[in-house]
Backbone bond lengths (Angstrom), bond angles and torsions (degrees), N, CA, C in turn:
res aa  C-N    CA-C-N  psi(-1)  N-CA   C-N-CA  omega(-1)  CA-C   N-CA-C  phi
1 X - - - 1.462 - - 1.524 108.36 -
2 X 1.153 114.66 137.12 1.432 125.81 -179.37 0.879 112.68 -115.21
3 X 1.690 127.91 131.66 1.499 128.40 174.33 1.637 117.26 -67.63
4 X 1.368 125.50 129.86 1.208 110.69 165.83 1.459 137.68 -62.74
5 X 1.186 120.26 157.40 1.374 138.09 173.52 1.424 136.19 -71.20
6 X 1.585 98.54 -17.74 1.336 111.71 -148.75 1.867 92.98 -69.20
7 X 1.620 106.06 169.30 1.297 111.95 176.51 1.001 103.53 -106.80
8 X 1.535 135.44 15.06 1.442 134.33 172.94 1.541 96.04 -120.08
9 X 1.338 116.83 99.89 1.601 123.79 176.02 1.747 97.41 -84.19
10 X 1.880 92.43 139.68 1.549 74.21 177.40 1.297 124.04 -94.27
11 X 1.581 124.35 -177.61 1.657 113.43 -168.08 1.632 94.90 -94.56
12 X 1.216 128.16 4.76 1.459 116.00 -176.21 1.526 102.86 -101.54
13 X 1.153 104.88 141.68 1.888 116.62 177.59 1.665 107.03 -66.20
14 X 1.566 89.65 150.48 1.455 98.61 -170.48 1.733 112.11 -89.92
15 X 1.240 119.85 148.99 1.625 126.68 -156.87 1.439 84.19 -90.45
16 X 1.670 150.87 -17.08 1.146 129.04 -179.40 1.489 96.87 -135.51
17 X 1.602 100.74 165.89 1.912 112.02 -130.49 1.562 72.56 -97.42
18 X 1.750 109.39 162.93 1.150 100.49 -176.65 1.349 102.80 -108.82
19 X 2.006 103.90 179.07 1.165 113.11 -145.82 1.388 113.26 -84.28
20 X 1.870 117.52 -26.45 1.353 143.67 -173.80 1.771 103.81 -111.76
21 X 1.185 119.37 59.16 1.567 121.81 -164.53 1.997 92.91 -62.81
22 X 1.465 95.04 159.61 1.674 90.53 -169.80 1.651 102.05 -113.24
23 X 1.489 107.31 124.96 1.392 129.52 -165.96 1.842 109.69 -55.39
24 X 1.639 115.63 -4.10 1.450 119.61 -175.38 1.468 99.75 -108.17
25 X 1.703 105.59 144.14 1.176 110.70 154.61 1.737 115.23 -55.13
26 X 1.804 100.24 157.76 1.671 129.59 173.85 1.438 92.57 -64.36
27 X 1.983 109.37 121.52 1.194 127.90 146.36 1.348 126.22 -7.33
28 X 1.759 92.26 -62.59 1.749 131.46 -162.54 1.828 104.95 -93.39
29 X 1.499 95.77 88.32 2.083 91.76 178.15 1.767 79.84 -63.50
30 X 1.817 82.05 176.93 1.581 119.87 178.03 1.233 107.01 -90.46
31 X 1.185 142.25 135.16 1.272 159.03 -169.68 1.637 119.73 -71.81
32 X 1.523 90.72 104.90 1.520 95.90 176.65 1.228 129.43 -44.71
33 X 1.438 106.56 135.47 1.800 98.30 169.15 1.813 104.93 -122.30
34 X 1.327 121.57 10.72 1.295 128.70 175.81 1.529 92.74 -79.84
35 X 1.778 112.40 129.47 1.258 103.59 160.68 1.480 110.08 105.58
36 X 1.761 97.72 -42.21 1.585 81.89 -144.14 1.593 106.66 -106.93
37 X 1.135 136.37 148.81 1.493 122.16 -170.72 1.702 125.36 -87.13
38 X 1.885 90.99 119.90 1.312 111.27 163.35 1.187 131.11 -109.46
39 X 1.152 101.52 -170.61 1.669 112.49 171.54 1.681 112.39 -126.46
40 X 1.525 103.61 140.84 1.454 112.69 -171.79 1.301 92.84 -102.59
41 X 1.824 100.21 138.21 2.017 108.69 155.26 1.185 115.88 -122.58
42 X 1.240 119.13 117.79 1.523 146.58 -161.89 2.054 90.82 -98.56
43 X 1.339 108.94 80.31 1.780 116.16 179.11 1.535 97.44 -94.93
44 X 1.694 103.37 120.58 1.556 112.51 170.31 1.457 96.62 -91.89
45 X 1.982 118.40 109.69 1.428 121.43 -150.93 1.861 85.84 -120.71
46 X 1.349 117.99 -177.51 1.510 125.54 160.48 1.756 93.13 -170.06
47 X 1.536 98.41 151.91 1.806 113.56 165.84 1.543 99.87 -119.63
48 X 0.944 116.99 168.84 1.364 144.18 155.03 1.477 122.09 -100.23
49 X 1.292 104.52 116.28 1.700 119.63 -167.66 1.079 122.52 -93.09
50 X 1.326 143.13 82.89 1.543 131.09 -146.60 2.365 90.80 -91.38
51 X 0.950 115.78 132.29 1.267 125.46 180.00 1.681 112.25 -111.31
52 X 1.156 106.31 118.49 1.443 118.69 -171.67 1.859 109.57 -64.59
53 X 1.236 113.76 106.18 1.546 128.07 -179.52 1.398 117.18 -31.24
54 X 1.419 96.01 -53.17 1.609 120.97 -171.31 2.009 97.02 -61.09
55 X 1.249 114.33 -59.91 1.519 117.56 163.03 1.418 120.83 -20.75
56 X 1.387 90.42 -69.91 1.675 116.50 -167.94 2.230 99.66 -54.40
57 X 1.116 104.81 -51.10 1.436 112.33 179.07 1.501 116.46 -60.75
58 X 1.295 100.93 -46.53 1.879 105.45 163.09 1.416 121.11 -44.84
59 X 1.561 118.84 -42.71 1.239 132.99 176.16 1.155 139.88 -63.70
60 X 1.620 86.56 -53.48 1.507 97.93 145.46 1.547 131.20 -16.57
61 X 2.265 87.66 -93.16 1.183 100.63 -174.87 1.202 134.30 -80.83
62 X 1.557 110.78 13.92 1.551 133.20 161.40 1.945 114.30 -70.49
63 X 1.603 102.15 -45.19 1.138 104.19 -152.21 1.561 100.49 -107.22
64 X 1.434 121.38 1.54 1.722 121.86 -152.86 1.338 110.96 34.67
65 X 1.323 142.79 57.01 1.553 123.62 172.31 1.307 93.32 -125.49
66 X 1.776 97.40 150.26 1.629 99.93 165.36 1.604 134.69 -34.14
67 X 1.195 146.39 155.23 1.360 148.00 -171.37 1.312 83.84 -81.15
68 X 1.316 143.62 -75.12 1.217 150.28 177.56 1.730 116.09 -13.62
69 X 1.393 95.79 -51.06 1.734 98.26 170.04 1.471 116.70 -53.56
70 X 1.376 131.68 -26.83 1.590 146.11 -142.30 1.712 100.41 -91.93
71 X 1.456 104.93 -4.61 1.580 101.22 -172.49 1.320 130.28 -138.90
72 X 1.621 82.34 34.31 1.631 130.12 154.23 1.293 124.80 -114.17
73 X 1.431 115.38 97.78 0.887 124.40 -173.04 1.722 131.40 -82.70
74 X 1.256 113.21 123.40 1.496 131.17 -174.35 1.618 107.99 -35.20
75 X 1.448 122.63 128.66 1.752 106.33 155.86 1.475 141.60 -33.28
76 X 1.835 97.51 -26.94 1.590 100.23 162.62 1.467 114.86 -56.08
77 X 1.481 94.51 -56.11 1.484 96.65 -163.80 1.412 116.07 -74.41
78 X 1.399 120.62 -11.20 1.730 110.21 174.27 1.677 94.38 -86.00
79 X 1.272 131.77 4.53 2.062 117.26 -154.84 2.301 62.93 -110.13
80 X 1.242 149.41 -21.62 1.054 144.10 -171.73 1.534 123.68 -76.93
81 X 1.647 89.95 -49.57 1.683 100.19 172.90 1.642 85.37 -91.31
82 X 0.759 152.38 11.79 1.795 120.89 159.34 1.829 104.09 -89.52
83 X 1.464 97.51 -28.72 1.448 101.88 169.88 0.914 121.53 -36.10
84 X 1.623 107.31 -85.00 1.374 152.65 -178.07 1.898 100.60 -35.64
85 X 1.122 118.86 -52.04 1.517 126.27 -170.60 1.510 91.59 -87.37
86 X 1.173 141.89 -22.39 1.274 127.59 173.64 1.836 102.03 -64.46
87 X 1.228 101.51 -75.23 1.578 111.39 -177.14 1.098 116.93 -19.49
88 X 1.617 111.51 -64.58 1.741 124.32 171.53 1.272 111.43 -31.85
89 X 1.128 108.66 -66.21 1.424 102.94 -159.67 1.150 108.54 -89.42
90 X 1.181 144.99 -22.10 1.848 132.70 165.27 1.686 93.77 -48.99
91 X 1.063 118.18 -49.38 1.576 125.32 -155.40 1.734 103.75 -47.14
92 X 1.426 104.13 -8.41 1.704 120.19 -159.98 1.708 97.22 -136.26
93 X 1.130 129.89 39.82 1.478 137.83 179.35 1.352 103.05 -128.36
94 X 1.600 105.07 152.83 1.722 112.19 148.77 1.111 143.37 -86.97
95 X 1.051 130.73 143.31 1.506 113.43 166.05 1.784 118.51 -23.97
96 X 1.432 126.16 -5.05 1.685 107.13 -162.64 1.936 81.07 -121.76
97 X 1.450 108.46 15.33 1.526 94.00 -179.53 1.851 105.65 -143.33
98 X 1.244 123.67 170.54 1.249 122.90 -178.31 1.642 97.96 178.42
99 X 1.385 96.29 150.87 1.077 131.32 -178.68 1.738 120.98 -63.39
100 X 1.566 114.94 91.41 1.779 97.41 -168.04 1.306 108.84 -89.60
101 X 1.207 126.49 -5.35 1.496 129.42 -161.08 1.360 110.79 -169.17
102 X 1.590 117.90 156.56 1.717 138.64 158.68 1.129 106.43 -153.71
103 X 0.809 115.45 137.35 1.619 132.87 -143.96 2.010 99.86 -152.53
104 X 0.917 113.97 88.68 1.310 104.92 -178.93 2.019 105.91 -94.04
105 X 1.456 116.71 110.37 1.154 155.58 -173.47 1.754 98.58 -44.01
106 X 1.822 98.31 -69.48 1.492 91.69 -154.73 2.044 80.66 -171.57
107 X 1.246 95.34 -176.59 1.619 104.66 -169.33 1.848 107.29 -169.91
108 X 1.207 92.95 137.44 2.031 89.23 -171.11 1.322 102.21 -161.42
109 X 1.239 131.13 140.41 1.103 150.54 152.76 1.303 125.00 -179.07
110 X 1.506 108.78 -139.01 1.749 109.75 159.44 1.704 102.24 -101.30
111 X 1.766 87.68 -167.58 1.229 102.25 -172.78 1.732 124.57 -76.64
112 X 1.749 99.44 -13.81 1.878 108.50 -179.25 1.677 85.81 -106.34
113 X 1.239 136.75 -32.62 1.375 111.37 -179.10 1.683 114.91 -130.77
114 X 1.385 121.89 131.85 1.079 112.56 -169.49 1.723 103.12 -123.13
115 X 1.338 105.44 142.34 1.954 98.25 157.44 1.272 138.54 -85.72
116 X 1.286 125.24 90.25 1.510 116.68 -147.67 2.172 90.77 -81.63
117 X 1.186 119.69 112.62 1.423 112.30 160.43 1.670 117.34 -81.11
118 X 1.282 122.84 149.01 1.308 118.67 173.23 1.846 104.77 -167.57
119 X 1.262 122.82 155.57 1.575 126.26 -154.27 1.650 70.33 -109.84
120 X 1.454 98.87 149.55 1.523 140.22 179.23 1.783 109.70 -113.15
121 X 1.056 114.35 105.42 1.448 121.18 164.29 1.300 133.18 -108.82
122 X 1.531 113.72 103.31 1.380 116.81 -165.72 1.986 99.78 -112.49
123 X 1.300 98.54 139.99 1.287 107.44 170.72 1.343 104.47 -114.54
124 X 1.450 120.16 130.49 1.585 125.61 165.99 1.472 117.35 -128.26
125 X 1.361 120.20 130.13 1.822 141.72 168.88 1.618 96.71 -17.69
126 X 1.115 125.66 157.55 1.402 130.45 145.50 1.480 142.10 -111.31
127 X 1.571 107.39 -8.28 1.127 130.18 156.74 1.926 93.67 51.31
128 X 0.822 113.21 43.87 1.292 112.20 172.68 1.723 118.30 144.99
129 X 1.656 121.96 -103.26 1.285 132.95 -162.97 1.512 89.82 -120.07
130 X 1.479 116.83 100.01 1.887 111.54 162.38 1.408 130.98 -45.12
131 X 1.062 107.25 -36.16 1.576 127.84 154.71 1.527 106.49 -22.00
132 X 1.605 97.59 -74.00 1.397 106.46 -151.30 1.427 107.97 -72.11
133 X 1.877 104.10 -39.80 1.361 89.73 167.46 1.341 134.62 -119.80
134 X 1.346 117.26 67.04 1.320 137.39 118.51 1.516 134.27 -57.74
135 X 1.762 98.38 -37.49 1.029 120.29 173.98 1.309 114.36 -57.10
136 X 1.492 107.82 -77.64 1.698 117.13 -179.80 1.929 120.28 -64.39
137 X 1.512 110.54 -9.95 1.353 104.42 -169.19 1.396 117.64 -59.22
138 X 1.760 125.79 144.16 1.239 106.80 162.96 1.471 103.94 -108.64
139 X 1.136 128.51 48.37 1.846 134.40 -178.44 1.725 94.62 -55.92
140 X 1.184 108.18 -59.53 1.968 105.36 -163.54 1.225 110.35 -77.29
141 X 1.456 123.75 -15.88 1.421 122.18 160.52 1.645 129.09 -60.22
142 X 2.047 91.45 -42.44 1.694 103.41 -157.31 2.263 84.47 -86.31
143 X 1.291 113.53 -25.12 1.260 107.60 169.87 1.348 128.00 -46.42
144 X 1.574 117.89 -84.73 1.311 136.16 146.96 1.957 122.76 -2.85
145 X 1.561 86.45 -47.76 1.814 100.94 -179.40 1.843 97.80 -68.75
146 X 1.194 108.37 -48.01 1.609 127.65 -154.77 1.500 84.26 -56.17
147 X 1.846 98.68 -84.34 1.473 101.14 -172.04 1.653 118.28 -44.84
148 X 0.971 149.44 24.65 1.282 142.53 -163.17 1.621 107.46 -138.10
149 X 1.283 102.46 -31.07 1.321 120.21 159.30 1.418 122.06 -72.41
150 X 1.329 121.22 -43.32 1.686 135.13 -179.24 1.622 105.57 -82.76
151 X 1.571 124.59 -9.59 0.982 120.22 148.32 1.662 140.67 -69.81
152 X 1.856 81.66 -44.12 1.401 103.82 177.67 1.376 117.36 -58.46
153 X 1.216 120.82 -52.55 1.492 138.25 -172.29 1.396 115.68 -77.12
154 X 1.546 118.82 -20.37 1.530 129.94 173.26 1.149 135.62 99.35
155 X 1.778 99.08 8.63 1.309 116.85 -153.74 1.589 103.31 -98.73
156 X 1.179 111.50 15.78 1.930 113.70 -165.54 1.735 70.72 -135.92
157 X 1.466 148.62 -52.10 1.704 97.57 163.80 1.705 134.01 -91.87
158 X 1.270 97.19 30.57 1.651 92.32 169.84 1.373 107.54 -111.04
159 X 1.685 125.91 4.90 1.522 144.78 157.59 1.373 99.11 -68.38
160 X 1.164 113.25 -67.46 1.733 108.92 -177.64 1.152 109.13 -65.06
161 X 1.626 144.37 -47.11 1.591 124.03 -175.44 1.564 111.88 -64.56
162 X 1.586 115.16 -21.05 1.304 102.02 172.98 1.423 111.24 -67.10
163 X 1.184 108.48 -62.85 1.779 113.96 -164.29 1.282 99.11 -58.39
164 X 1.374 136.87 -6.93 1.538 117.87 -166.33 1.759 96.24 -111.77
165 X 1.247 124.62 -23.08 1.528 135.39 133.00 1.445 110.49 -19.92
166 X 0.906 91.35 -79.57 1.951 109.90 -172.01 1.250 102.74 -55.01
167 X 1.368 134.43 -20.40 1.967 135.27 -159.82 1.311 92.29 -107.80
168 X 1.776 124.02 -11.42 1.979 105.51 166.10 1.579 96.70 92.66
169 X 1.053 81.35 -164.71 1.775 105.77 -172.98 1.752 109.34 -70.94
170 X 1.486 120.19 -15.02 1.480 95.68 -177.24 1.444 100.35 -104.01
171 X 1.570 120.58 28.82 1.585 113.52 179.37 1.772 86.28 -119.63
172 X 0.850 128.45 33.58 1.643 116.83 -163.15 1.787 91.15 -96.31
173 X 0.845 127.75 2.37 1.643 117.23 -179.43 1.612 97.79 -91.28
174 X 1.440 110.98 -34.89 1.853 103.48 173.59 1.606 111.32 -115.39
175 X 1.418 110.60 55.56 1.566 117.02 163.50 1.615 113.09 -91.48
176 X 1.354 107.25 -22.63 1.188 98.22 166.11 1.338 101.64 -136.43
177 X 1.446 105.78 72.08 1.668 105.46 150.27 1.509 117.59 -83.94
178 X 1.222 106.28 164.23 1.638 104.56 144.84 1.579 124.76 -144.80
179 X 1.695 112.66 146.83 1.591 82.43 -152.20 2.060 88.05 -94.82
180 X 0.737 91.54 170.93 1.610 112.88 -156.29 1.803 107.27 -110.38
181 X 1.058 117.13 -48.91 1.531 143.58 -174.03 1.680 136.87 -115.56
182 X 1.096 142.85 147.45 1.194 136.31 147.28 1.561 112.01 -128.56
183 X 1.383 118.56 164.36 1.424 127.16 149.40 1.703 123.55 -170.74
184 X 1.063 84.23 138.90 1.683 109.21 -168.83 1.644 107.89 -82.05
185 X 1.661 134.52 95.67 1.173 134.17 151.93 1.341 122.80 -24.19
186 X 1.434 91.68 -169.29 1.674 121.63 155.21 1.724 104.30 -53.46
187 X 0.836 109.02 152.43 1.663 127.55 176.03 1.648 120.49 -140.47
188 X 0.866 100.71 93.03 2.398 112.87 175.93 1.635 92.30 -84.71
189 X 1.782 88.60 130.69 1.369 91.46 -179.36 1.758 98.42 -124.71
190 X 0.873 111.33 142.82 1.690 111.00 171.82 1.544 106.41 -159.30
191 X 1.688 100.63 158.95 1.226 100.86 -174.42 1.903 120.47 -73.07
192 X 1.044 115.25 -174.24 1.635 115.44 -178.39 1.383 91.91 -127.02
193 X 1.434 100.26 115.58 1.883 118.07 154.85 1.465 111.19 -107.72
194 X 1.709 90.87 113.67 1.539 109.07 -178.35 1.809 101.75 -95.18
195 X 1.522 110.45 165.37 1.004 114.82 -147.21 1.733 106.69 -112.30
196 X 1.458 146.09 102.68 1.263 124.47 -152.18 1.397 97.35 -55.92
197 X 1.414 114.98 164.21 1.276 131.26 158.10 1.959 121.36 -81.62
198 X 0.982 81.49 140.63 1.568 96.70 179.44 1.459 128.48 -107.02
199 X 1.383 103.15 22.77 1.591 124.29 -173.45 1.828 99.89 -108.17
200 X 1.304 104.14 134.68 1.679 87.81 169.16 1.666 113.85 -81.23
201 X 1.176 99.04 160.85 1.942 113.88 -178.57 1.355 104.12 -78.05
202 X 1.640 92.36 130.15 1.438 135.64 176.99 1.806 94.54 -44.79
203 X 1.118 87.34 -44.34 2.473 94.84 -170.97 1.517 109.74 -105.00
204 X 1.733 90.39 128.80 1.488 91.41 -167.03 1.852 103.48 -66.24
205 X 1.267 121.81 176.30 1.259 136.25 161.06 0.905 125.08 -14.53
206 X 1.407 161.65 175.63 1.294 169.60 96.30 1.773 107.82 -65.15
207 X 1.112 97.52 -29.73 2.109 98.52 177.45 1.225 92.29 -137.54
208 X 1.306 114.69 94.10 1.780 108.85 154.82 1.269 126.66 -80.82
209 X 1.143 135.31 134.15 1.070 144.29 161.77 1.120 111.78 -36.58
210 X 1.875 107.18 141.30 1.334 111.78 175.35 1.677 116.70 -108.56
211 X 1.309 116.92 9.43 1.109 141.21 169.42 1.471 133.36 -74.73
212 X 1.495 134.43 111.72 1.234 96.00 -158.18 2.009 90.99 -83.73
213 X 1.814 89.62 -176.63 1.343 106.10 -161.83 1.871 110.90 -83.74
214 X 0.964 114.54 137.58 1.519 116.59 -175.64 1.660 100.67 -63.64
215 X 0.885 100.03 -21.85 1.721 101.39 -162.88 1.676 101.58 -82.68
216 X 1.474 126.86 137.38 1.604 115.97 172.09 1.188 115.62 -71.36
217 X 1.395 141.76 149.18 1.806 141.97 177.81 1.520 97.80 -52.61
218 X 1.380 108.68 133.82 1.388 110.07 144.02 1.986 142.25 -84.32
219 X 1.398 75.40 6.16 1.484 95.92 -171.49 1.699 107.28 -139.42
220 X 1.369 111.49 41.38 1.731 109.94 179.68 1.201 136.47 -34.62
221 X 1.415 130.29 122.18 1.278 95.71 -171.12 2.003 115.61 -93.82
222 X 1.574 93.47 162.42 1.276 83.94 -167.48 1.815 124.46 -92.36
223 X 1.300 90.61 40.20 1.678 104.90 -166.25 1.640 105.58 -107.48
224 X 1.112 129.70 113.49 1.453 109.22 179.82 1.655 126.34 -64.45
225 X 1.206 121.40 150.17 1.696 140.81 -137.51 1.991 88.71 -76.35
226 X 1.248 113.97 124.97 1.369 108.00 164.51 1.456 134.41 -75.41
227 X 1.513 114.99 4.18 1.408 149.38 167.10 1.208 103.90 -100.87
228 X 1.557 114.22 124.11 1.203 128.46 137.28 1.616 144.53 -30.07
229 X 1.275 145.18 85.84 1.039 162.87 -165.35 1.684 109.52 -32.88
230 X 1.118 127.18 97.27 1.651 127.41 -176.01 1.447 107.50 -82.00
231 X 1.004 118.83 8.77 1.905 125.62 153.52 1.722 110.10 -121.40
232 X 1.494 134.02 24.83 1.471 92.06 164.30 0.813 172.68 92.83
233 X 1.602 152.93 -6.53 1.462 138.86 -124.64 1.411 89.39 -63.42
């Protein structure tokens, strides 16, 4: 692979890692969400799980258990699709939003197609009045579009055959899924009240006080003071 030449670099990031990676941290940190005020979306979401027959029969006659058992799914495999639906959808976020939770609810069908339900928790920045933007956000719109697209194109089930690859032998009932569907519920939106911390900071000051502190040290030190005492005994 050869780097290009061109004098028009483009503004979109490149899909393969580069060859001379640069030994300094990004200018640009990642955007706090400690502290700072958002808004939470609580999305009552579900996919459709299409489960490969041929699988399902292996399992079977690998394991002798009822077919009926097969559509209950293992803790691997729900900690996989909460994965798997996490990934997706950050993959379709901004920097002012992220993914706090997947929570998969409940799951029902048959044994080739199942409904996996699970609640969607998105936290987004407010850059101002939460109010307002709750009001103006299009987060559950540009979501909904995303996932529907990452269905369409195949790219939300070749997320799950990887990760369920990667989870071994107790994800082998959804190695060859494919998911088939999405849909986006009801959505409760409310703000997030974070809680100050009560730990002191790791980084000293930027303006220290020139005052001493009313409070006595809890941690004195045991060296005597190289300043002279402006009280005395």
């Amino acid at each position: 692979i050869h780097p290009s030449s061109s004098s028009h670099p483009s503004s979109q990031p490149s899909s393969l890692p580069s060859s001379q990676p640069s030994g300094q941290p990004s200018s640009q940190p990642s955007r706090n969400f400690i502290d700072a005020p958002a808004n939470e979306y609580r999305i009552s979401s579900s996919i459709t799980l299409n489960l490969s027959s041929r699988r399902i029969l292996s399992l079977i006659e690998a394991s002798s258990i009822n077919s009926r058992k097969l559509s209950h799914f293992s803790d691997e495999i729900l900690a996989v699709l909460e994965e798997t639906i996490k990934e997706v959808v950050e993959s379709g976020l901004n920097d002012n939003q992220r993914v706090e939770e997947v929570l998969i609810t409940g799951h029902s069908g048959t044994d080739s197609s199942t409904t996996v339900e699970f609640e969607l928790v998105i936290q987004e920045l407010c850059d101002g009045s939460c109010a307002d933007r709750a009001d103006s956000t299009t987060l559950y719109n540009d979501i909904s579009s995303h996932l529907a697209s990452e269905v369409a194109n195949g790219d939300f089930t070749s997320t799950l055959n990887a990760n369920a690859e990667a989870c071994g032998t107790s994800c082998d009932q959804v190695k060859d899924g494919t998911v088939s569907g999405v849909t986006l519920g009801a959505v409760v939106v409310e703000p997030v009240t974070f809680m100050p911390s009560f730990q002191p900071s790791s980084q000293p000051s930027s303006h220290p006080s020139s005052e001493p502190s009313s409070q006595p040290s809890v941690m004195p030190s045991g060296q005597p003071s190289s300043q002279p005492s402006v009280m005395p005994s």
